[in-house]
C-alpha positions in Angstrom: 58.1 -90.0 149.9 56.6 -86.3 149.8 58.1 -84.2 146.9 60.5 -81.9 148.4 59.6 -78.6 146.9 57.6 -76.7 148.6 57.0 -72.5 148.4 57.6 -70.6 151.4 55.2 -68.1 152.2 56.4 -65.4 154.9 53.4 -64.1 156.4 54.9 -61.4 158.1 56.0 -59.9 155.2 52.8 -59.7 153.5 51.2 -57.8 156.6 54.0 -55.3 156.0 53.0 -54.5 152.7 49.3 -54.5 153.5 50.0 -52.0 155.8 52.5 -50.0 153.4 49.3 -49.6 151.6 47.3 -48.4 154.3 50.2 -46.2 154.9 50.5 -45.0 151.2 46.6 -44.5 150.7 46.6 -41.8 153.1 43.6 -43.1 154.9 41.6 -44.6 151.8 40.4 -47.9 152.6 42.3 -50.9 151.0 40.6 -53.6 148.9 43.3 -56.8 148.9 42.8 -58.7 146.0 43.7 -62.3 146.2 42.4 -63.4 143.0 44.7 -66.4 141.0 45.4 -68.2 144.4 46.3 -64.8 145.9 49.2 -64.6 143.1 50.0 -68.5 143.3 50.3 -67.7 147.6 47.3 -69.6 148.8 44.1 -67.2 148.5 42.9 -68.9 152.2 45.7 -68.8 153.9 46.3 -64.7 152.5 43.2 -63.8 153.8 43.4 -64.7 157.1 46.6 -62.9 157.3 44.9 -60.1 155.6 41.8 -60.0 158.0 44.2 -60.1 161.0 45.4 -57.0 159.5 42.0 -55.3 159.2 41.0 -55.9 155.7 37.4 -55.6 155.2 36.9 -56.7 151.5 38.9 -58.9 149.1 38.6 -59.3 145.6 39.0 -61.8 143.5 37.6 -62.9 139.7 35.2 -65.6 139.8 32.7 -66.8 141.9 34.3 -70.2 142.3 37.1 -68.3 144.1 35.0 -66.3 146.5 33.3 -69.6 146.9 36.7 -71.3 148.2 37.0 -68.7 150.6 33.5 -68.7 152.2 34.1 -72.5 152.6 37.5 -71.8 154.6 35.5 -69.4 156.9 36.4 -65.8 155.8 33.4 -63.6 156.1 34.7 -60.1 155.1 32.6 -58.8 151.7 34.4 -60.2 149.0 33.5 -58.4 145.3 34.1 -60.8 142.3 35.9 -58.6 139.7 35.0 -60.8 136.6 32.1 -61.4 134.5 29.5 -63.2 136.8 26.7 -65.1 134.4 23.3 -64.2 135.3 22.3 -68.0 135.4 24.6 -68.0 139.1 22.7 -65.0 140.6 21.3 -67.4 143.1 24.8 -68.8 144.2 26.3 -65.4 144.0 23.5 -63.8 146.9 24.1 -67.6 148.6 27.9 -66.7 149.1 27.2 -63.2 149.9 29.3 -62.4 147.0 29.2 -58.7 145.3 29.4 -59.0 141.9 30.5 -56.5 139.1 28.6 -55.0 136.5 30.3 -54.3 133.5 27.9 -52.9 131.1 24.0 -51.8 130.6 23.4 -55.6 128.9 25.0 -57.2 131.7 23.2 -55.4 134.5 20.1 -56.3 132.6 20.0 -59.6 132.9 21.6 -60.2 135.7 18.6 -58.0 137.4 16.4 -60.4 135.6 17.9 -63.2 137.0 17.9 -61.9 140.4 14.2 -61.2 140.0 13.3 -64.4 138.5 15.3 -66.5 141.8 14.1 -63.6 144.4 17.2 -62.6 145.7 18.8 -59.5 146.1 22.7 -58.7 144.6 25.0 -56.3 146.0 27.0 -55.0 142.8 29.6 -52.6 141.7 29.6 -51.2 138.1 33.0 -51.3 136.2 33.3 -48.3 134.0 36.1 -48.4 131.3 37.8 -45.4 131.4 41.0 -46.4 128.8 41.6 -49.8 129.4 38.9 -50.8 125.9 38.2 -53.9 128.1 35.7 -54.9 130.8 33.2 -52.2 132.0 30.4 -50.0 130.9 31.7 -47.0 128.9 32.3 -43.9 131.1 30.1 -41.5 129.4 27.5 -44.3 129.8 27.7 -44.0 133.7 25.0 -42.3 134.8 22.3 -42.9 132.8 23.5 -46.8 133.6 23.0 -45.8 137.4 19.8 -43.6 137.4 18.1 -46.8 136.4 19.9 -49.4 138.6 18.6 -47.2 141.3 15.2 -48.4 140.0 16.0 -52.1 140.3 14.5 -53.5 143.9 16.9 -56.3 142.9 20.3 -54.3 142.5 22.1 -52.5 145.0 25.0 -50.3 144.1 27.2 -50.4 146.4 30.7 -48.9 144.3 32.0 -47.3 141.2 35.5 -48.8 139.7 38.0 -48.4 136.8 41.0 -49.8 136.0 44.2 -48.1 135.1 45.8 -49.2 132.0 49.6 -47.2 131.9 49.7 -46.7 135.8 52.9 -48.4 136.2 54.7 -46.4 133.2 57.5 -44.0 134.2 55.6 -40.9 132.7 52.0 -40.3 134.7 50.5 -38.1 132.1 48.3 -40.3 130.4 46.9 -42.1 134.1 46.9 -38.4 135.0 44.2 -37.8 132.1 42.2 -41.4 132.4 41.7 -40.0 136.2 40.7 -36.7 135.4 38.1 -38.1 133.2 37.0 -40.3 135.9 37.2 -37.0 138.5 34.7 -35.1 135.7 32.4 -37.8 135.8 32.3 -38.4 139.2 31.4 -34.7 140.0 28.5 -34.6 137.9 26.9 -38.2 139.4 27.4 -36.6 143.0 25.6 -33.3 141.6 23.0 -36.1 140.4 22.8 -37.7 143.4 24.6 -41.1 141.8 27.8 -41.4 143.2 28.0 -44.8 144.8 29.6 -44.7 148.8 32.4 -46.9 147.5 34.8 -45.7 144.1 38.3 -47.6 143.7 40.7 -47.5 140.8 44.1 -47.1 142.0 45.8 -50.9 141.8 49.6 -51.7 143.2 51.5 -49.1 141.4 49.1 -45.9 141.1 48.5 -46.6 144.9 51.6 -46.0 145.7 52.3 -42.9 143.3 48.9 -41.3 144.7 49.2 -40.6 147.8 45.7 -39.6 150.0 44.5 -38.6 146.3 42.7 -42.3 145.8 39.4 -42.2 145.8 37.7 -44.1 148.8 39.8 -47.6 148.4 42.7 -48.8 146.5 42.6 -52.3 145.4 46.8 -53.6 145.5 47.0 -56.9 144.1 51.1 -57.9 142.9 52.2 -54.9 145.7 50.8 -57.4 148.2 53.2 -59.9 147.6 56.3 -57.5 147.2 56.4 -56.3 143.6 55.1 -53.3 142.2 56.1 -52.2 138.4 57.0 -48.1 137.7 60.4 -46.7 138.2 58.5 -43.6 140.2 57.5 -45.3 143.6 58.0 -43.4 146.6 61.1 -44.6 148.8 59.1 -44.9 152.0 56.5 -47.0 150.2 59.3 -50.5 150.1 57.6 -53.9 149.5 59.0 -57.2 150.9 58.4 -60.1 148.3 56.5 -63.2 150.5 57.1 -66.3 148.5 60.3 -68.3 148.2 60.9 -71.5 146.3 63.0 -74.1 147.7 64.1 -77.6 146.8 66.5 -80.1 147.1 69.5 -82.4 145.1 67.9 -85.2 144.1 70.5 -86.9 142.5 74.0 -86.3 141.5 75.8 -87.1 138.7 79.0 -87.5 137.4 79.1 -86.3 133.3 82.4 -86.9 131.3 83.7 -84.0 129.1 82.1 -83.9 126.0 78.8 -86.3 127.0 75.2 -84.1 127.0 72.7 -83.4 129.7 68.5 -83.4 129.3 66.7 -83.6 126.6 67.9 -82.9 123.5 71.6 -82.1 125.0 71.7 -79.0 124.1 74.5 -78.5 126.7 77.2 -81.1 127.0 80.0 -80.9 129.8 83.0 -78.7 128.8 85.0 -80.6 130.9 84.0 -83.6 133.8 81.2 -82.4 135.6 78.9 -83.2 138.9 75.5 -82.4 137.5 72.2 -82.1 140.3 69.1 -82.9 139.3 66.2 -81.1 141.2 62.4 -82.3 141.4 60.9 -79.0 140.4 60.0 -78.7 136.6 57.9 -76.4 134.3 55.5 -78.3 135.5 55.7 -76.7 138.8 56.4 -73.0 137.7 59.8 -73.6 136.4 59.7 -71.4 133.2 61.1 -73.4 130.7 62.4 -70.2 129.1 65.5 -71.0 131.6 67.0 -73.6 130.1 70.5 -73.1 130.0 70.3 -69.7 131.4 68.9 -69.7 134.8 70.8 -70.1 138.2 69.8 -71.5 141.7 71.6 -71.3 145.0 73.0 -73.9 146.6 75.0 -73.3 150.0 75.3 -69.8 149.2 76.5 -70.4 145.6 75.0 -69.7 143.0 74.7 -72.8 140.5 74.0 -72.6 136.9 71.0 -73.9 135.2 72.1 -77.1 132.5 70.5 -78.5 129.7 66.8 -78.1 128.9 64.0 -77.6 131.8 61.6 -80.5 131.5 58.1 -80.7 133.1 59.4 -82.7 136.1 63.1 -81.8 137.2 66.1 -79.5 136.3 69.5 -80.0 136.1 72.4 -78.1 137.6 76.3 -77.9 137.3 77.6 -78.6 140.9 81.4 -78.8 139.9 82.1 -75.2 141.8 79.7 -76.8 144.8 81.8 -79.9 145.9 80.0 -80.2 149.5 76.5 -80.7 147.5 75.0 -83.7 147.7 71.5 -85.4 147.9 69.2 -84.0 150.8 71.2 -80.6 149.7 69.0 -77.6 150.3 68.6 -75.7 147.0 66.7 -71.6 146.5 65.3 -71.5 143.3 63.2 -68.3 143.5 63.9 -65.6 146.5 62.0 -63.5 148.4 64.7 -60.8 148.0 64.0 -57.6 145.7 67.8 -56.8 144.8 68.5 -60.8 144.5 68.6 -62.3 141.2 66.7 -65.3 142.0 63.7 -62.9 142.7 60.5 -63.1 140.8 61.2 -59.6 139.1 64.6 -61.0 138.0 63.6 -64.3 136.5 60.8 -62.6 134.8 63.5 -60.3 133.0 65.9 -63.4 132.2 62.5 -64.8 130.6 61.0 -62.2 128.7 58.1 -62.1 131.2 56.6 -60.2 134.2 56.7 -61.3 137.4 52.9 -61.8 137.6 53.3 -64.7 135.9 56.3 -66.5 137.7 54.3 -65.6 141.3 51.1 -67.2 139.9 52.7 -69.8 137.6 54.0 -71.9 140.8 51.8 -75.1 140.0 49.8 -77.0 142.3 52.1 -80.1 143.2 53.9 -76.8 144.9 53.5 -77.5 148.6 53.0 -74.3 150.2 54.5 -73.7 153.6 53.3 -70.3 155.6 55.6 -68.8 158.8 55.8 -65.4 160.0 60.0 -64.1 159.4 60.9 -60.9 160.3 
């Protein structure tokens, strides 16, 4: 019998926030990035929604991932964010892929390898602006580009940054890191190096930006309905896309006094009718809930018991006499104010909500509709 938890993925509400971003970017293009699955949503099935929307590139981080998506059929440019080894030049021009450039050594030899498999890459150069991760150092910039230009291999194609305090509630410091990107923009154009193509602004500073971002933004966790700051504009809502449902499995009846799951660290206060539900840490279940998280369960909410094990929970049904096997159960919503959300549960655990989106596992069967 098919496991009977499956994540619902409402594609009508991600084309809503696509197009909040169009809105919000004041006519700058918009760069989906649908790296990690698309955020645990299904990267293939996200970017055909996305291209029905008009996207034109997505990004994700390795060239396995753009790979997936060539194989399903999507043809828009898709720019690999992460380090691309020079060794996989050839595959990266065979998928069309454009790859990133994150520094003077890395450019080298990836133009090396181009040269030595006679293929030509279409590239954008990261420049680290504040982050003191990947990318070339700004000041670096364009001496880095004068002599890409001289690389039949190479084509530059954009200029990118990423933001490293966008999302906290004081805009000073991204405010600064963009100026010095502004600076050194002006002098590559009075160079004649500006790329056509310069991006920075991810989910939040999209939003807090306005038309004043660049040529692209690049939203990644504001696709799929969360954004982090407490400054985003009103008009600028999101609609979270993915809910987790699942079922009772099994019900049981637990005397006062006897304990439940492993380790019973919770033991019934009184006789109890304990569900248990086939969805695990396993499956994205943060184990961090274990006597603290809730699910709902005809409209109830129902209170997470004993430990979370890889495979199934367990929850106290005593309140929820009319549960019983086949019983439908919510155990993440696509709600923003609801605490079942991803946002929420990533409080309760100490986490973001990044990694409850993306930690749904695998064995996860994902469902796509269109709800209004």
């Amino acid at each position: 019998m098919q496991r009977q938890t499956v994540a619902e993925i409402n594609l009508a509400a991600l084309g809503w926030n696509y197009r909040v971003f169009a809105r919000c970017a004041g006519g700058s293009g918009v760069i989906a990035v649908v790296k990690a699955n698309a955020y645990g949503h299904g990267a293939v099935e996200v970017s055909r929604r996305l291209a029905a929307e008009g996207a034109e590139i997505f990004a994700v981080v390795t060239l396995d991932e753009a790979a997936e998506l060539r194989a399903a059929g999507i043809g828009q440019e898709i720019l690999v964010l992460g380090v691309v080894d020079p060794p996989r030049m050839a595959e990266a021009a065979e998928q069309n892929a454009t790859i990133t450039l994150h520094g003077a050594e890395h450019a080298a030899a990836c133009a090396e390898a181009a040269r030595a498999v006679g293929v030509k890459l279409k590239c954008h150069l990261k420049v680290d602006t504040d982050m003191r991760r990947w990318g070339a150092p700004l000041e670096t910039a364009g001496e880095l580009l004068a002599k890409l230009r001289e690389e039949p291999q190479i084509e530059v194609r954009g200029l990118m940054t990423h933001l490293a305090r966008a999302d906290a509630e004081d805009f000073g410091p991204t405010e600064e890191q963009l100026g010095r990107l502004r600076a050194a923009l002006e002098e590559l154009e009075r160079r004649g190096l500006r790329p056509p193509l310069v991006h920075a602004m991810a989910s939040a500073a999209a939003l807090r930006c306005g038309t004043n971002c660049f040529d692209a933004v690049r939203p990644g966790i504001g696709l799929y309905g969360y954004a982090t700051g407490s400054a985003l504009p009103a008009d600028c809502k999101l609609r979270p896309v993915m809910e987790v449902r699942t079922v009772v499995g099994l019900v049981k009846n637990v005397a006062a006094g006897e304990g439940v799951g492993y380790g019973h660290t919770w033991r019934a206060a009184r006789a109890a009718r304990v569900g248990v539900l086939p969805i695990g840490y396993a499956d994205g279940y943060p184990r961090a809930l274990s006597n603290r998280g809730t699910v709902r369960v005809l409209g109830r909410l129902a209170p997470v018991v004993g430990r979370v094990s890889m495979d199934a929970i367990q929850v106290d049904l005593t309140e929820i006499p009319e549960a019983q096997v086949g019983t439908a159960v919510t155990v993440l919503e696509a709600a923003a104010e609801s605490p079942l959300s991803a946002a929420a549960l990533a409080e309760l655990t100490g986490t973001i909500s990044y990694e409850i989106l993306t930690g749904v596992g695998p064995r996860v069967r994902r469902v796509y509709l269109e709800r209004d």
